[in-house]
Every structure is written in C-alpha cells, then in structure tokens.
N, C-alpha and C positions, 0 to 999 in steps of 0.2 A: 857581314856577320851571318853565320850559318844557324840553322832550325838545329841545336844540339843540348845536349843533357846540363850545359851551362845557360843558356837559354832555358828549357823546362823550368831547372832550378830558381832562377831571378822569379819567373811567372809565378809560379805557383807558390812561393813565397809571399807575393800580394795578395794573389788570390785570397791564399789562407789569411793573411791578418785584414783583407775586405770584410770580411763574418765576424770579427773581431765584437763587436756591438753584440749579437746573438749569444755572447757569454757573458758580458759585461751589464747589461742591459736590467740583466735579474740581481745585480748586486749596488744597485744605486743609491740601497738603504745605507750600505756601510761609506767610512772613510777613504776618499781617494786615496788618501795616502797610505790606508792601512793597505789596498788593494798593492798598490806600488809594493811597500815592504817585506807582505808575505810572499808575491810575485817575484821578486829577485832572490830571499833567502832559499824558496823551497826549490825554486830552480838551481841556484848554487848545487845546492845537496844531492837533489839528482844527479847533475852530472857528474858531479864529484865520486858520486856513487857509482855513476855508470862506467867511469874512466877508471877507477879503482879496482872494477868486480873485472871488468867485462875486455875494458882495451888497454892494459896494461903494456901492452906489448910495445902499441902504437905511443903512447906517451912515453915510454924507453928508449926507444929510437928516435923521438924529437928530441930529448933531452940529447943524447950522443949525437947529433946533428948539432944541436945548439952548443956543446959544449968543443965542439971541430971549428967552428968559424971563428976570421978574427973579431978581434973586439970591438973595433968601427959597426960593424954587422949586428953583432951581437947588440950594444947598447940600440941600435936602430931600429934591430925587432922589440925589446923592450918596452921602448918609447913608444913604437903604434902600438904595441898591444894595450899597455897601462891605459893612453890614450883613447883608444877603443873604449875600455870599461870606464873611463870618465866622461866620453860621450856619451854613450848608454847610459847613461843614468843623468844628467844632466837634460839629455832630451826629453826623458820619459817624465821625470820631475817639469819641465817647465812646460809640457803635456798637459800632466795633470792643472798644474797652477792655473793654465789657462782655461780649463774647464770649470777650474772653482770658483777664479776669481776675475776675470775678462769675459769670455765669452764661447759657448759651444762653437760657434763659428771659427772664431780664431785657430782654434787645434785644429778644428777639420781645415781649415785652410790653409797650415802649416805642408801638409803633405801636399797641398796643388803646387805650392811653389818649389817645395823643395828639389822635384826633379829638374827644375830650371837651372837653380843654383848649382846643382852635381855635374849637371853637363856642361856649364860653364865651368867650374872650378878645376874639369877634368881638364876641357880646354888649355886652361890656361897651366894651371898644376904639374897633368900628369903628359901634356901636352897629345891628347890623344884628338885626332882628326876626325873633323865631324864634314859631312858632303852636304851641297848645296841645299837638299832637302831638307837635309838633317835638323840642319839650322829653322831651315823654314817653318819647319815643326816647331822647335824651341819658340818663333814667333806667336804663333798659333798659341802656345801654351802662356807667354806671356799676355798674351791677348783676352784668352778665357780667365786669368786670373784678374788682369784690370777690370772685367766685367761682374767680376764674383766680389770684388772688393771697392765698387765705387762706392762711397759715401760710408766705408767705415777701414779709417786712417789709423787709430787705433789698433782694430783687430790688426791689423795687416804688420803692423810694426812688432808685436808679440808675433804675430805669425813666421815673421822674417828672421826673429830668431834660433827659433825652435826649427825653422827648415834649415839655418843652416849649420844648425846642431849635428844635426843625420847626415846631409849632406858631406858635411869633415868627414863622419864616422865613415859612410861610403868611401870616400878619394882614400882615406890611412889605413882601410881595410884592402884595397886596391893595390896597394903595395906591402901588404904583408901579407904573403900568399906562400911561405916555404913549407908553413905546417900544417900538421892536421888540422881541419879544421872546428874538429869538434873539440880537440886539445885548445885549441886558443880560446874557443866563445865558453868553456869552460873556465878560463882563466881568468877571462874578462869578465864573467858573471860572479869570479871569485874577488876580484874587486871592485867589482861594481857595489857587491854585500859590504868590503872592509869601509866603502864610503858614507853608506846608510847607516850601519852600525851607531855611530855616535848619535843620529837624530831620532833614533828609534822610540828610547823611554819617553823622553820630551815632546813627540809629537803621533806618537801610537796610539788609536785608543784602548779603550778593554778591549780582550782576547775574544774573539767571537765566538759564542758559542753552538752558533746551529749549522748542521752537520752542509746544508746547501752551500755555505761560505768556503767550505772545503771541498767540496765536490767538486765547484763550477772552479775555483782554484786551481785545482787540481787540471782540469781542462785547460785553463787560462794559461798553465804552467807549459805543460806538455804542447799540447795543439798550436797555440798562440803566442808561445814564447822562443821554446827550444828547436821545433823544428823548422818556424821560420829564419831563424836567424840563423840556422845552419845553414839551411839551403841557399841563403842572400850570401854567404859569409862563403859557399862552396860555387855559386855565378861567379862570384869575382875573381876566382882562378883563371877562368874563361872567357870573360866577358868584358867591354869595357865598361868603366863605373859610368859612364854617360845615357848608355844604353841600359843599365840597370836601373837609372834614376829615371829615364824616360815608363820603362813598365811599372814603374811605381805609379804610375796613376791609373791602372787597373784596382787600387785600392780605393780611392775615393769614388768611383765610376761604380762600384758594387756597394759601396757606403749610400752613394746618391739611390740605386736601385731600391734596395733594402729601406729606406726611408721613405721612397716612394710605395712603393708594392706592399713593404710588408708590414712598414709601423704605420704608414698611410700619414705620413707629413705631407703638407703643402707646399707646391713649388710655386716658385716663377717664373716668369718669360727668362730674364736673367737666365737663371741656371740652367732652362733648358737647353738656351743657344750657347753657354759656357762649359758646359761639358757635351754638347753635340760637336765642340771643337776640338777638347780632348778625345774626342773618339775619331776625331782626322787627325790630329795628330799625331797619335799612336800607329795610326798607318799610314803616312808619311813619314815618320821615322824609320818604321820597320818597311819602305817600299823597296828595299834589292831584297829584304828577306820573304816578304807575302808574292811579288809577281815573278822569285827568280831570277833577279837581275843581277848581274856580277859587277 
C-alpha cells in the first residue's frame, strides 16, 4: 500500500470525526435523537442542493452510465447502495441508543472493535490478503480490546453490534465504487432521511429554538458529516476496506487524547496499556508503508 491521495483520504476522514465530541459536547442539553434527525435531513438537503446547483453534469453521466449496464449490475449497485443508506442509519441509531440507554463506554468501544471486524470480514468476504504483520496487528488490536472490556460483557455485546453495523457499510461500499462518490452518499443520505421519516413526529421533541442548536448543527452537518463520509466513501476506490478499518482507530486514539488533555477525564492503567497497543498496531499494519518496504 502506497502513501497516496486514498490513504490521506481514509486518515483524515478519522481524524475529522476524532473532534467529533468538540461539537457535540455543547449540545447535550437537547435529544439524542433530535441531534440524529436534524443531522441526516439537513445533510439530505445539502447535498441535494449541491448536486442540483452545482454538479449536474456529474449525476448525468452516472445516470447514463447506469442506465448502459446490464441489469445483473444494475440491480447490484442498487442493492449496496439502499444497503449503504440502511447501514448508516442503523449504526448511528444504535450509536445513539447505546449512549442513552447502555452505556457511554459501549459506543466508544464500538469503534475499537469495529476495525477488527472489517479486516476480518474483508478477509474472508472480499478476500483481500492480509501479510504476516498485518495479521499480528489485528492480534494486538484484539488484545487491547480484551483489556478495554474485561468485566463489562454487556457493553461489549451492544458494542459488537453497532461495530458490525459500519463495518458491512465499509466491505458494500468496497465494492460499490463505479460512481461518483458524492452522487451515491447523496443518495444514501436520501434514504437514509425516507427511513427516519416515519419515526419522526412520535419520537421528535419540540423544534428547538436557540440559534446555538443550528449553528453547532450546522457544523455537525458539514465538518462531521458530509465531508467525512465522502472522503471514507472516496479511500475505498483506492484502498483496501482492511486497511481503511485499521486507520479508524486514529478516531478513538484522539477521542482518548481529548478526554484526557482537554475534558480532563480520568484514566487507567487499563487503557493506557490498551491504546499504547493501538498505537503499535497502527504501525505494524502500516510497517511496508512507514519504513518503505515493498
């Protein structure tokens, strides 16, 4: 694997949603779920917006692309993409749930395992090859997560699910890769909205009315939403979904930082030997890309 513009992309894609807290953080007065709600509709509209004004051109030509292949193809990109937009929202929902109703651990520890799961599932799935190291890494990461989840069975089982929510989303975005890509996470955040719809009145609260609720939104939308998932959604052109599940733990590793340094949370011995293992992990996986080795 080469240091390339699919690489940048996967990185910086976690990077960005590592800060992810730093916007969130100020909205803990309101409804999880209203955060969920307005997050997927006002992102819908953007892009919608954006694809309509802006890159017209570029969804004309998928369209006549998609409408050349045969229908095997055809119903197959369908499939991952619907796919797609019911992962996404399935994740982010049993995200939130586990925040409200299990445990802040739990979600945070969704994302440790999930990279395990992806590069396994690619493994076996997408049957992409992984080198002796490679592996050893995935040990290491399986190792720091036994130690981040001894003695609570519980979180770990909600965690298991929710990682291998993203994790699918990862491997069926891996193999939908013929279109734009802003076209498709447009399409997917257009179903993602037609799924919430129905639970909306029944579980919305009042419309909020201070202007911060839109502001930070509005951030949350743009910063935290759409350009990472473009950029995740634009690695996996490039990249194998193993390796893209592996730099996802630069998101919990800046999670853990920021808890430490900047909300000033308590740690312990635990977690400091269990992400001083993700951070050999991370370079053990990527050891032909950091020392040059082919």
């Amino acid at each position: 694997m080469r240091f390339n513009k699919y690489y940048l992309s996967a990185l910086a894609s976690f990077v960005i949603w590592g800060f992810f807290s730093l916007a969130l953080k100020p909205l803990h007065d309101y409804a999880s779920l209203d955060i969920l709600f307005y997050r997927i509709f006002l992102a819908t509209v953007l892009l919608l917006g954006i694809n309509l004004l802006f890159r017209k051109k570029e969804v004309q030509q998928d369209w006549t692309v998609f409408k050349q292949l045969d229908k095997p193809t055809r119903q197959r990109i369908v499939f991952l993409t619907v796919a797609g937009g019911f992962l996404l929202v399935l994740n982010w929902f049993l995200f939130i749930y586990a925040i409200n109703h299990v445990s802040l651990q739990s979600a945070s520890f969704a994302y440790m395992i999930c990279p395990i799961i992806t590069t396994v599932l690619a493994f076996f799935l997408l049957r992409e090859k992984l080198s002796f190291w490679q592996w050893f890494s995935v040990g290491l990461c399986v190792l720091s997560c036994a130690i981040l989840s001894y003695g609570h069975i519980t979180d770990l089982i909600y965690s298991l699910v929710i990682a291998f929510s993203f994790a699918l989303y990862l491997i069926s975005q891996r193999k939908n890769n013929q279109f734009d890509r802003f076209v498709v996470l447009t399409v997917q955040m257009l179903i993602a909205s037609l799924v919430i719809i129905p639970f909306f009145p029944s579980y919305s609260q009042a419309v909020p009315q201070e202007s911060l609720f839109y502001l930070l939104l509005v951030v949350i939308v743009i910063v935290f939403t759409i350009i990472p998932l473009y950029l995740n959604l634009y690695a996996l052109k490039g990249m194998n979904s193993s390796a893209v599940g592996i730099l996802m733990y630069t998101n919990p590793l800046i999670h853990f930082f920021l808890a430490v340094f900047y909300f000033k949370e308590a740690v312990n011995v635990n977690q400091i030997v269990a992400y001083a293992l993700i951070v050999v992990s991370i370079v053990v996986f990527n050891e032909r890309l950091i020392f040059g080795r082919k």
